[in-house]
Phi, psi and omega in degrees: 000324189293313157331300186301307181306305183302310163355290200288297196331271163338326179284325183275332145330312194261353184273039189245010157269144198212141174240036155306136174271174186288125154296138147225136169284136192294170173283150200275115189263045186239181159272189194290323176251180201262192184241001165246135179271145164212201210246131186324169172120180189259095141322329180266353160297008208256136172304131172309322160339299194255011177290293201274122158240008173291125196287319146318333182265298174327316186282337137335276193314303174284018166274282187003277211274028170237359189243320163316121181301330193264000164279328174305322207274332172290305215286319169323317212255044146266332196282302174304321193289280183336290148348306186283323176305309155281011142333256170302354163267358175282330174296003157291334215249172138291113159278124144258150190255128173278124198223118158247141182200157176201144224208136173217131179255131158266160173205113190310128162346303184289353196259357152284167179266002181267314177102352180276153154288148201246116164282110162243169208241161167187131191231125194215118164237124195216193193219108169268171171209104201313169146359050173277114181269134169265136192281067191305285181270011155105015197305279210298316188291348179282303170303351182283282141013273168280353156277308197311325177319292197315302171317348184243322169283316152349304192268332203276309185278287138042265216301310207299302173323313185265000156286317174311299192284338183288333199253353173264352184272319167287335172284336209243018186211347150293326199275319174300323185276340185279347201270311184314333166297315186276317158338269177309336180315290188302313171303320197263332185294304188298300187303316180282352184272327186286316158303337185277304209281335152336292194303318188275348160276335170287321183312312184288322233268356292153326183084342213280322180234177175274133121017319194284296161315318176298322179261346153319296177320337196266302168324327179277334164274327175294345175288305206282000156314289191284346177263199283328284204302322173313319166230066158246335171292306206309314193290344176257006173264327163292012205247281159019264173306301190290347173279314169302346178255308150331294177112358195214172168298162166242065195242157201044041183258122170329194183253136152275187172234161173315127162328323192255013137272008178280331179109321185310132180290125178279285199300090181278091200297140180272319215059245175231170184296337183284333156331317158277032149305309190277283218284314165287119166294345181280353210231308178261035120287254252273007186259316184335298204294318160314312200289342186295322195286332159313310196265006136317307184302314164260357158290351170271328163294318164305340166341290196337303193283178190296175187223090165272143183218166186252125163242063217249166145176150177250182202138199193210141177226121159193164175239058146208153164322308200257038172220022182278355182236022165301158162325117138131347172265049174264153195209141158204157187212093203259119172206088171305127161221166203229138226203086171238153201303162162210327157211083192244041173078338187106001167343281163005283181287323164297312177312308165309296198301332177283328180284329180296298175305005160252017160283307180293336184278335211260326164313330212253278166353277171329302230290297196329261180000317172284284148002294167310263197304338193283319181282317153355286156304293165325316189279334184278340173271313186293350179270359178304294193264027165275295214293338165302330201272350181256006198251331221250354191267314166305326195278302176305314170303314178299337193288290208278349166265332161316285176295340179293312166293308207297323187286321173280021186246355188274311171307312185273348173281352187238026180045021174284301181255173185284154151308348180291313193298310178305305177328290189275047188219311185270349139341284186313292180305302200300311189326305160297319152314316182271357151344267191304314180299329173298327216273348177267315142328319176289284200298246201359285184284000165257008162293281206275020155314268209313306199294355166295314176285357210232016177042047129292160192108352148217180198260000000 
């Protein structure tokens, strides 16, 4: 027994050499700065909370994230990482086995040495210790190593997951207050055209107008007729959509507010690109993943060398039952083996070129990944102070199409213009309305664009 325990000693003493290489983190293959200036700071400190302050988008979100299927599923394979990690950090350690076993033989007469039939017996209690490899060159601890990885880009993609979700559960529920807007938008336009075409049917009906008028009027109620119906189908497949991301009915929820009362913070500080190194959990996954594949390289290396291992047990042996703890029935068994490679085909050496080319892949992955995120911020700040200046341009076309009907319906009451005018004047105006609501959705959702790249959305 005393054997074995130095046996485990030793191992843990010796198992501390790896012929793994030193990680070095690649260098970041973006420039230093973004190609929009923005103001120093952490986006990912701002809490969704206080990100989000429509009390329905808050109540969205946190339904989300306790009810989403595809968040449970990331969290299991945190469970699965983990499992797998303790798997594979118990081959550090020595097993031991409590082990009883026993056995009685007959043996035929002609096959003794006496010529009698002989009955034996044979009774064993002990304590083993399987198969222990000592980790001269660090092979179990390098795979150890790249399971604890794996387990940390897991849970690192987790995080990344749940960013995903905060900022599609807030797009998808923005895209719902906008179709409810041009809905309604689209319901009071149809209600005034259908008055307007009364009036131009009293008209017609009177001789005072043409035909040619009664039915431009008319083309103007079957249109905002057919945009009401488009989006009412469209607001109830986001209505959908948002159920499926949610996890549940949408049901007991607070009033929501109006695209132009949500509140949500636009002026995002980006900071610098090295910044996000820290801040995307998606980016230190994919560092993770590089470290597994290093220490991989060296649990491939460690091939090369001898492999030793320990096989012992201690105990009591007799063959009767009641002599296994009599004096003199202690039983043992020590068996070292040493085990080098000489000829395997080139295994060896192909196991190495495979763990190096999923190295070079797990580089070019991070690099892509940094890459990625880096056009991510860029693209959500330049689109920043455009969509202000189309949102403040759109605002001036509804405006200037508003006067534009009031003057040409003022011109056709004083018979200066045709009804036509009026006609493509009220046109004119719902496009432009539904305009600005598109162009106010876009500025909402490309705020929560940036603050998702900038590894924001949780606390």
């Amino acid at each position: 027994m005393t054997k074995l325990i130095l046996a485990a000693a030793a191992a843990a003493v010796l198992g501390g050499c790896s012929l793994a290489p030193v990680y070095e983190r690649p260098a970041a293959p973006v420039a230093s700065a973004y190609p929009v200036e923005s103001k120093a700071g952490d986006a990912s400190a701002i809490a969704w909370k206080s990100f989000f302050p429509d009390d329905r988008l808050q109540a969205l979100i946190a339904a989300a994230l306790e009810n989403n299927r595809d968040l449970r599923t990331a969290a299991l394979r945190i469970e699965e990482a983990r499992a797998q990690y303790n798997v594979q950090s118990a081959d550090l350690l020595p097993s031991f086995n409590a082990t009883a076993g026993g056995s009685r033989a007959r043996t035929p007469g002609a096959l003794s040495i006496t010529g009698s039939p002989v009955i034996s017996s044979s009774y064993q209690v002990g304590l083993s210790l399987a198969s222990f490899e000592l980790d001269f060159f660090g092979r179990v601890r390098s795979l150890n190593n790249a399971a604890l990885a794996q387990f940390l880009a897991t849970e690192e993609a987790s995080r990344s997951a749940r960013i995903s979700l905060v900022s599609e559960v807030a797009k998808a529920y923005l895209a719902e207050r906008a179709f409810d807007e041009q809905f309604d938008l689209a319901r009071k336009t149809l209600e005034g055209r259908e008055q307007g075409y009364k009036l131009a049917k009293q008209r017609f009906d009177v001789g005072a107008s043409s035909a040619l008028d009664l039915q431009q009027n008319d083309i103007l109620v079957q249109t905002a007729r057919a945009a009401l119906a488009t989006l009412a189908r469209q607001r109830a497949q986001a209505v959908n959509a948002l159920t499926l991301l949610v996890g549940r009915p949408l049901g007991d929820l607070p009033q929501g507010r109006g695209l132009s009362d949500q509140g949500i913070v636009t002026e995002i500080p980006a900071g610098l690109p090295s910044d996000l190194l820290a801040r995307r959990p998606d980016i230190r996954a994919a560092e993770q993943r590089l470290v597994s594949a290093n220490a991989n390289i060296g649990a491939a290396r460690a091939a090369f060398f001898p492999r030793i291992s320990l096989t012992g047990s201690i105990g009591t042996a007799s063959n009767a039952l009641d002599g296994l703890f009599e004096s003199g029935s202690r039983a043992w068994t020590f068996a070292p083996q040493l085990v080098l490679p000489v000829f395997d085909a080139g295994r060896n050496s192909a196991n190495l070129s495979l763990a190096e080319v999923r190295k070079n892949i797990a580089v070019a992955d991070y690099e892509k990944t940094i890459q990625t995120a880096f056009r991510e911020v860029s693209d959500a700040l330049t689109a920043r102070s455009a969509l202000e200046e189309q949102i403040a341009a759109q605002q001036a076309v509804q405006d200037a199409q508003a006067e534009r009907l009031r003057l040409a319906d003022l011109r056709y009451q004083n018979g200066v213009a045709s009804s036509l005018d009026v006609l493509d004047a009220q046109r004119e105006l719902f496009t432009a309305q539904q305009s600005l609501i598109q162009a106010r959705q876009l500025r909402l959702t490309n705020a929560i664009d940036l603050y998702r790249a900038l590894g924001g959305g949780i606390q």
